[in-house]
Residue frames relative to the residue before (quaternion, step in Angstrom):
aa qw qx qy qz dx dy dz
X 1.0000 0.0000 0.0000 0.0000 0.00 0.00 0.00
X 0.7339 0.4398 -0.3305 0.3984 3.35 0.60 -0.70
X 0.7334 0.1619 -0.4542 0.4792 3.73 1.06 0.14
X 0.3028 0.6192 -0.6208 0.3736 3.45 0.54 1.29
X 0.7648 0.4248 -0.2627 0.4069 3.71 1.11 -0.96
X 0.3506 0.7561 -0.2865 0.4725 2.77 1.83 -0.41
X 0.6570 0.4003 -0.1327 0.6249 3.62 0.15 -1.41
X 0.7891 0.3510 -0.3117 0.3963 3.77 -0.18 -0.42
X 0.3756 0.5432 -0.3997 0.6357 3.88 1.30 -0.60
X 0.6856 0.6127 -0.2789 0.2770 3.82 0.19 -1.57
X 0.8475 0.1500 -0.0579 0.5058 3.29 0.71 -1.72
X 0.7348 0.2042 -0.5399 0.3563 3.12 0.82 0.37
X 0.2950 0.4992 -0.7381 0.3448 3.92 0.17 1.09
X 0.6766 0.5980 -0.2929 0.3143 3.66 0.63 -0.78
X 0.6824 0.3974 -0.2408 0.5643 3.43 1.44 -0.50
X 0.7264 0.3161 -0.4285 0.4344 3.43 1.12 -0.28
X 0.4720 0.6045 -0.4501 0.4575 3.97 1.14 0.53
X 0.7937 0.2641 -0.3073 0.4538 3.40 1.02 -0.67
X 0.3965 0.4956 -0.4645 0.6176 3.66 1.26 0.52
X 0.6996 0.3713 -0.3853 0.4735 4.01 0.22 -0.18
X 0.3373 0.7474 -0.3311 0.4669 3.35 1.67 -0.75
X 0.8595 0.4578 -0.0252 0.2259 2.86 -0.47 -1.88
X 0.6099 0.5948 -0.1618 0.4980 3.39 1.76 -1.26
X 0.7069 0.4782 -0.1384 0.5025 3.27 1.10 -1.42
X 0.5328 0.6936 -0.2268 0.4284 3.60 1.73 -0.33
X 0.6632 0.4667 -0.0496 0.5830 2.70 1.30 -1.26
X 0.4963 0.6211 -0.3512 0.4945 3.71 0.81 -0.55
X 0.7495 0.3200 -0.0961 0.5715 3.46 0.14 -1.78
X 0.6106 0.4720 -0.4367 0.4622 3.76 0.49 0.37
X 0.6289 0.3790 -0.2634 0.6256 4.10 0.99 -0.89
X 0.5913 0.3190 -0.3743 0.6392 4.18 1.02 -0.24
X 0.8819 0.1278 -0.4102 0.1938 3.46 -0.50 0.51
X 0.1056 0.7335 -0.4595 0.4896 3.07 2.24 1.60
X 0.7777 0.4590 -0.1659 0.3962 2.56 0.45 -1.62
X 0.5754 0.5681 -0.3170 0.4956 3.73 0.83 -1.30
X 0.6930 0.4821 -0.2690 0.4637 4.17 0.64 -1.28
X 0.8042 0.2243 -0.2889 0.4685 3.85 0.57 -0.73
X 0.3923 0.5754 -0.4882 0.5260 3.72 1.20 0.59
X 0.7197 0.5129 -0.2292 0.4079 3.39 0.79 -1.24
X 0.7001 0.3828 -0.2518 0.5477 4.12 1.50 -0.87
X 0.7590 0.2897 -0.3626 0.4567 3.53 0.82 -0.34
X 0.4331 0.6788 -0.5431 0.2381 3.50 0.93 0.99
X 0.6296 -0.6529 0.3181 0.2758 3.65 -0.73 0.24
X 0.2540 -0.7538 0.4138 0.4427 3.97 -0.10 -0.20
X 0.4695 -0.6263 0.6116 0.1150 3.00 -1.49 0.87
X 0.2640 -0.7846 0.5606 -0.0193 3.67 -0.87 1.90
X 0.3246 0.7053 -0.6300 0.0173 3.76 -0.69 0.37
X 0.3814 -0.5992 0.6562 0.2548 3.48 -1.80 -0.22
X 0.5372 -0.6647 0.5156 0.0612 2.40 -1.72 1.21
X 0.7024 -0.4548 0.3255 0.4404 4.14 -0.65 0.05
X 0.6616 0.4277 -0.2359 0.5690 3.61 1.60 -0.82
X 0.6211 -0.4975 0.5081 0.3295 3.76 0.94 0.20
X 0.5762 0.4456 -0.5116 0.4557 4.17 0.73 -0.04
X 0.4249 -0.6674 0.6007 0.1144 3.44 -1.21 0.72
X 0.3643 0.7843 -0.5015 0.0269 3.74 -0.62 0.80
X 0.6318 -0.7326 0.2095 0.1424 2.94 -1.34 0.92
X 0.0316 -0.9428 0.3234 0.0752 3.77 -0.15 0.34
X 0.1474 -0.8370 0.5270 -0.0016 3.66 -0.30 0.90
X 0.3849 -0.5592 0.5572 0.4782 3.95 -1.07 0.07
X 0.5659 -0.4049 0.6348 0.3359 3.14 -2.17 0.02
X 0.1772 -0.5388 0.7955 0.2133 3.57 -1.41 0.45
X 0.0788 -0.6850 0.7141 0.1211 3.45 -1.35 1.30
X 0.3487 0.5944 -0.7173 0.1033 4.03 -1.34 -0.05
X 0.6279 -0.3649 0.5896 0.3534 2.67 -2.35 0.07
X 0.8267 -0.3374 0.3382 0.2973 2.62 -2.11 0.04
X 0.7412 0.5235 -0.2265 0.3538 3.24 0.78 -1.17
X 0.6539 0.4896 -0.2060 0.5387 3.25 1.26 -0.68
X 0.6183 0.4783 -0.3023 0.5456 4.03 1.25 -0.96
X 0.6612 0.3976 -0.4038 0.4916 4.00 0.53 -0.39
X 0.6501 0.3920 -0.4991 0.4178 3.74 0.39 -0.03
X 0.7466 0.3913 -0.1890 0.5038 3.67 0.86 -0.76
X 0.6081 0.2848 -0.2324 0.7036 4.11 0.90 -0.35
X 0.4648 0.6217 -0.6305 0.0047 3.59 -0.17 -0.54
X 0.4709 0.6554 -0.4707 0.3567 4.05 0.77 -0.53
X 0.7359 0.4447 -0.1694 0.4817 3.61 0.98 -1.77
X 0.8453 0.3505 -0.2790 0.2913 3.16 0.34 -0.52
X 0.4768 0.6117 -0.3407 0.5314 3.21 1.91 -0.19
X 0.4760 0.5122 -0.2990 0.6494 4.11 1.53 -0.95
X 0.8287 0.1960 -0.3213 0.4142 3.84 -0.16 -0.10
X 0.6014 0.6008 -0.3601 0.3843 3.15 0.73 -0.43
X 0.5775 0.1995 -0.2533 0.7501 3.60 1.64 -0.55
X 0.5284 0.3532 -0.6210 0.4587 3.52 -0.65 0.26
X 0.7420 0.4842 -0.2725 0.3751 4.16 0.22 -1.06
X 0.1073 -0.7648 0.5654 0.2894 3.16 1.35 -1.39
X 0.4850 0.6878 -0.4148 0.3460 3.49 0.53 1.27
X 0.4832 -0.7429 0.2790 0.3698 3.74 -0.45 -0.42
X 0.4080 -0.6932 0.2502 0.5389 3.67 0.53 1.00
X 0.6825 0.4947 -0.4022 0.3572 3.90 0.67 -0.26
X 0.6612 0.3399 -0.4309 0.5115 3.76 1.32 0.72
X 0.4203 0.4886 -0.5936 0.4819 3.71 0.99 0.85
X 0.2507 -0.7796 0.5736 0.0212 3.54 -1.21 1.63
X 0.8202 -0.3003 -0.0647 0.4827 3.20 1.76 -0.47
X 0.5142 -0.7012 0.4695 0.1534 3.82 -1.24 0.48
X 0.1448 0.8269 -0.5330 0.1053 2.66 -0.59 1.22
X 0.1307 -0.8348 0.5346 0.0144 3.96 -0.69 1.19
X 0.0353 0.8281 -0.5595 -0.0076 3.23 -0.73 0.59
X 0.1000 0.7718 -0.6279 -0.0042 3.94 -0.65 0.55
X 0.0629 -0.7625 0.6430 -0.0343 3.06 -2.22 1.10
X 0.3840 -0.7059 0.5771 0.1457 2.99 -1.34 0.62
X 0.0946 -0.7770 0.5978 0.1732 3.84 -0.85 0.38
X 0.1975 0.8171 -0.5415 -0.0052 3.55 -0.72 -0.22
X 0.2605 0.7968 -0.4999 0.2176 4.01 -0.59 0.06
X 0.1608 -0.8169 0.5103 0.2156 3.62 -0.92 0.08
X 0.4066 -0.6950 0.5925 0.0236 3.36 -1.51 1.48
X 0.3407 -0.7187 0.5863 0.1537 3.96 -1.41 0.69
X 0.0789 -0.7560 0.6270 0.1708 4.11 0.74 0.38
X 0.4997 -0.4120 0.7161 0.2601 2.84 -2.23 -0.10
X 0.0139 -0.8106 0.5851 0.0184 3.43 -0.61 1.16
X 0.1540 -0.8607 0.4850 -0.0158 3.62 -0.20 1.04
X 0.4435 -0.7662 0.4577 0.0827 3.72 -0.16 1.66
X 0.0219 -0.8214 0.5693 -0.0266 3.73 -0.53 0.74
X 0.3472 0.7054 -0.5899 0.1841 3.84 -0.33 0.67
X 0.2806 -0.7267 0.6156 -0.1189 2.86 -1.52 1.54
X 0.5273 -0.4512 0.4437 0.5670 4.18 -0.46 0.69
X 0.9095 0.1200 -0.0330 0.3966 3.28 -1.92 -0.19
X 0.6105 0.5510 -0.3934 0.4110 4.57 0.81 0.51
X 0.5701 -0.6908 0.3915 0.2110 3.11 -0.71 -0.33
X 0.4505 -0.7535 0.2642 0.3993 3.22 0.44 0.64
X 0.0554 -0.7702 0.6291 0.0889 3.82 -0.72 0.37
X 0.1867 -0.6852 0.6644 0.2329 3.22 -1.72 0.34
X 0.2431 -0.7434 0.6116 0.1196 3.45 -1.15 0.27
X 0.1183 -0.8548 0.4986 -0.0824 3.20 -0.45 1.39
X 0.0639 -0.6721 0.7340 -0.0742 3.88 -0.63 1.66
X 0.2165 0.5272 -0.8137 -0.1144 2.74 -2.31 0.38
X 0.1692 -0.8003 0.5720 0.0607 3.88 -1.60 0.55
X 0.2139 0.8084 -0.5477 -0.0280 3.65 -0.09 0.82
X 0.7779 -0.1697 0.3118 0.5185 3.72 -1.11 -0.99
X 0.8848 0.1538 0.0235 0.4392 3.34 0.89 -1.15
X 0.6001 0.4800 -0.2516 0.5884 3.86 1.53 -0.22
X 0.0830 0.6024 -0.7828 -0.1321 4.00 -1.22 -0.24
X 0.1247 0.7924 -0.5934 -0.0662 3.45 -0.90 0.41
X 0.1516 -0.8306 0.5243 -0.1104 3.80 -0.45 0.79
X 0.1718 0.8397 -0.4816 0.1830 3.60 0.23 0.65
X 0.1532 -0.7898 0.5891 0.0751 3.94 -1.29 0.21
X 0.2067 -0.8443 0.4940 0.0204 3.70 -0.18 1.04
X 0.3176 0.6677 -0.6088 0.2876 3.86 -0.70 1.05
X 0.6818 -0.2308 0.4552 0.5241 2.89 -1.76 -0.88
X 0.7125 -0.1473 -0.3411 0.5952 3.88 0.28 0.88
X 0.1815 -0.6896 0.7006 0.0266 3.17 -1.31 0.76
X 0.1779 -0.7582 0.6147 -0.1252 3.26 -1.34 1.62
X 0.0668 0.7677 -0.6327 -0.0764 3.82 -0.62 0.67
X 0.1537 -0.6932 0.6825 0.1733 3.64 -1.19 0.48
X 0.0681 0.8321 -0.5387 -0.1129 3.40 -1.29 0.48
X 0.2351 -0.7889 0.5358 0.1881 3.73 -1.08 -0.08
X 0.1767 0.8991 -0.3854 -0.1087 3.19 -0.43 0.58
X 0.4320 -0.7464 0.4777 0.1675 4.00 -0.27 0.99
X 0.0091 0.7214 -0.6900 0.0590 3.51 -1.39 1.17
X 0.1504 0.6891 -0.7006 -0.1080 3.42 -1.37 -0.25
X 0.1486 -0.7277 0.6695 -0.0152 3.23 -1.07 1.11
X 0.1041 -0.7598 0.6300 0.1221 3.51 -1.51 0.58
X 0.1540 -0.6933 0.7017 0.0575 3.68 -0.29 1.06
X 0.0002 0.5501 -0.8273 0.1139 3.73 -1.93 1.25
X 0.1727 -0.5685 0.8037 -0.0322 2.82 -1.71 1.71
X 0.1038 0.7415 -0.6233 0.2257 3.34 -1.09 1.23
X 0.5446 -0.5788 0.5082 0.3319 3.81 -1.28 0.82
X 0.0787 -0.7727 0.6296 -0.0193 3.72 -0.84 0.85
X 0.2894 -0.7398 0.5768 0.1903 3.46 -0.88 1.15
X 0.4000 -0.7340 0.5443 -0.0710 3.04 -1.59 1.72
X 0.7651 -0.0462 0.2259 0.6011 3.41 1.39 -1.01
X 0.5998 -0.4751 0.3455 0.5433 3.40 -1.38 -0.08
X 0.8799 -0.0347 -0.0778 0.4675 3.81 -0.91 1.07
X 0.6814 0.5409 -0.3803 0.3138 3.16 1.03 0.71
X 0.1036 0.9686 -0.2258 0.0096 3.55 -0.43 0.62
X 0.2618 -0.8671 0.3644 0.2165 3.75 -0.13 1.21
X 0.5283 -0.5332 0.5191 0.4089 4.04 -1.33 0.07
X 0.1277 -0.7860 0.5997 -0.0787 3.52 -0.50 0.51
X 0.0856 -0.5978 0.7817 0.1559 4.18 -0.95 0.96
X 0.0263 -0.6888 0.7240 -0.0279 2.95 -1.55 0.41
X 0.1454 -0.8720 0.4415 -0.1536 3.43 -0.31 1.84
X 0.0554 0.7909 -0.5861 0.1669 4.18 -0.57 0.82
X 0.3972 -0.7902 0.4560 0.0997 3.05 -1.34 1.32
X 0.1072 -0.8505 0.3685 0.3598 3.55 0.11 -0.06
X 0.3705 0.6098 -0.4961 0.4947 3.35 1.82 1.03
X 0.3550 -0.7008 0.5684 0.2444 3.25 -0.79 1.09
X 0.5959 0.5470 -0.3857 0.4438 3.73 0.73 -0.22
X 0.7943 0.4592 -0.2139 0.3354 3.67 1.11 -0.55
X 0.0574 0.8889 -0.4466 -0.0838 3.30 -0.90 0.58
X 0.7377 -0.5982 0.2219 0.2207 3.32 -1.11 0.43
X 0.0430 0.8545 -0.4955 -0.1501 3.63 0.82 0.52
X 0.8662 -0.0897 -0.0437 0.4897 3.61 0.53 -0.90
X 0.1783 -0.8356 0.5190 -0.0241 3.64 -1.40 0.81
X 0.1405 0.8640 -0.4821 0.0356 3.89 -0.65 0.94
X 0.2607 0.7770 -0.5727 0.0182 3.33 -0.68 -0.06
X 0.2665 -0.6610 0.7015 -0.0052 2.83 -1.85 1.85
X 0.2409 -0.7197 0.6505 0.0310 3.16 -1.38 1.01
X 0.2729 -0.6709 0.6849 0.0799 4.08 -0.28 1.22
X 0.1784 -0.5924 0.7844 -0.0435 3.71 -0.91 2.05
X 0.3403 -0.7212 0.5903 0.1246 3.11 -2.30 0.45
X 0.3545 -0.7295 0.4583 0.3635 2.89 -0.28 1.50
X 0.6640 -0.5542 0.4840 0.1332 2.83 -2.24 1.44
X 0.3860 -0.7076 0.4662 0.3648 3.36 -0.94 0.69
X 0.2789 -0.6612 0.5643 0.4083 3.71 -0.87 0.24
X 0.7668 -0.4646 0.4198 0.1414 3.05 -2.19 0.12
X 0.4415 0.7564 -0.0798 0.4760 2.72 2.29 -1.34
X 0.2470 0.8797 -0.4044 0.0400 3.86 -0.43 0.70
X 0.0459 0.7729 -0.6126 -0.1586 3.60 -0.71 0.26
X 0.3026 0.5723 -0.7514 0.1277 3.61 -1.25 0.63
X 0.7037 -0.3351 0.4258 0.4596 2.86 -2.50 -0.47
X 0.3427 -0.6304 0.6858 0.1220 3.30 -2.43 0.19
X 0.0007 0.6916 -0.7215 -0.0351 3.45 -1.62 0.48
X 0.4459 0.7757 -0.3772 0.2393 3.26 -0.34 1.12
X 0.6510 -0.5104 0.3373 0.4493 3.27 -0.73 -0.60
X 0.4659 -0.8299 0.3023 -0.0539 4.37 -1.51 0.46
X 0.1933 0.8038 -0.5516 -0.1110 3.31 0.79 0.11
X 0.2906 -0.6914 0.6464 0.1404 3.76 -0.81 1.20
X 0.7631 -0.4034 0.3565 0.3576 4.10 1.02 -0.75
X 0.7577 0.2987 -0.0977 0.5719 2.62 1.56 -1.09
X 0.7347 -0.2064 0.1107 0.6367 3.52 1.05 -1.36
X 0.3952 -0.7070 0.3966 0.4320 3.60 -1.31 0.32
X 0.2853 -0.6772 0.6779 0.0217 3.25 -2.09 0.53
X 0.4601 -0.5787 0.5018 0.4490 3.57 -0.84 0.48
X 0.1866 -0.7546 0.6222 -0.0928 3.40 -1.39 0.21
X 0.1338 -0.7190 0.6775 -0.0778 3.66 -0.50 1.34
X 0.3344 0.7366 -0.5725 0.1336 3.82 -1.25 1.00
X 0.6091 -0.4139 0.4945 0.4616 3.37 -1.31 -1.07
X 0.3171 0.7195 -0.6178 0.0047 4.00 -0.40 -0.28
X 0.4809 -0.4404 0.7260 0.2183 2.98 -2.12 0.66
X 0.0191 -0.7614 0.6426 -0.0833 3.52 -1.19 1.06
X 0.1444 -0.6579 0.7093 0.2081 4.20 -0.51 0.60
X 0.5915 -0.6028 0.5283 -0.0873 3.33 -1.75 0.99
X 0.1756 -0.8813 0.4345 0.0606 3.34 0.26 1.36
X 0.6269 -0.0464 0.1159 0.7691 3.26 1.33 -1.56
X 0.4667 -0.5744 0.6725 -0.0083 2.85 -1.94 1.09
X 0.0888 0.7284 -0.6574 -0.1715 3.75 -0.65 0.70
């Protein structure tokens, strides 16, 4: 009897740990709701750099899956068919949006001919613009324009020992700027320590040991 009460004391501390379990599971699931739609309806943060380029910077929204499809689910359902993949192999999201704008002096080159109409012909060439264009009674402009952008995701200190993921994004077109910026990072949930499976092994019945083949619930000292 006494390792009968034993064993019962046993399983049911074990059901009320994994019912505390479970509560505290939930908890940190409605906190990192909450933490994700704080994180998308935050705003971007603008600064300069020492060279005068302006770039833009925003936190990372980390969660699992479970927690990123209630709060991303539009995006990640839009890539996931746009990729043709399954939303549980996207690892992360990332958006980025600019604007360009600025003003340029072409070469305009006059063209008249007896009995035509006059045309202009309009060039410009820099690092980052081609512009080509033709003025009349139909007027056509082609253009081209060049960007390069460098986005870094990196820990940023917030406080004493405390710290958040941050993207941090810059154009090296001086004509461009950042209007909008995100990135989601998909974490793996952690294994727990917490197990049930089968056993081969050894028994102590009370009296003496014996091998022994079953089911057991085991907690996890070391993980390899």
């Amino acid at each position: 009897m006494k390792w009968d009460n034993i064993i019962i004391a046993g399983l049911l501390a074990l059901v009320a740990f994994l019912a505390i379990r479970s509560c505290r599971g939930k908890e940190d699931i409605i906190g990192s709701l909450r933490d994700l739609q704080a994180i998308k309806e935050d705003s971007i943060r603008y600064w300069k750099d020492a060279a005068g380029t302006e770039h833009a910077e925003r936190q990372v929204a980390e969660a699992t899956l479970e927690a990123a499809e209630i709060v991303w689910r539009h995006e990640l359902d839009s890539q996931a068919a746009l990729l043709k993949v399954k939303k549980r192999h996207i690892q992360a999201l990332a958006t980025i949006g600019t604007t360009a704008s600025g003003t340029v002096a072409p070469v305009v080159v006059t063209i008249s001919q007896p009995g035509q109409p006059c045309t202009h012909q309009l060039q410009y060439d820099d690092r980052w613009l081609t512009l080509r264009g033709t003025v009349a009674d139909t007027s056509t402009i082609t253009y081209q324009v060049r960007d390069s952008l460098t986005l870094t995701t990196y820990r940023k200190k917030v406080g004493l020992f405390r710290y958040k993921t941050v993207v941090d994004a810059y154009s090296h077109n001086p004509s461009v700027r950042i209007t909008g910026l995100s990135s989601l990072q998909i974490k793996t949930a952690e294994l727990g320590r917490l197990g049930i499976g089968p056993y081969v092994g050894y028994g102590f019945d009370g009296r003496r040991w014996t091998p022994s083949v079953g089911i057991s619930v085991h907690f996890s000292l070391i993980r390899l």
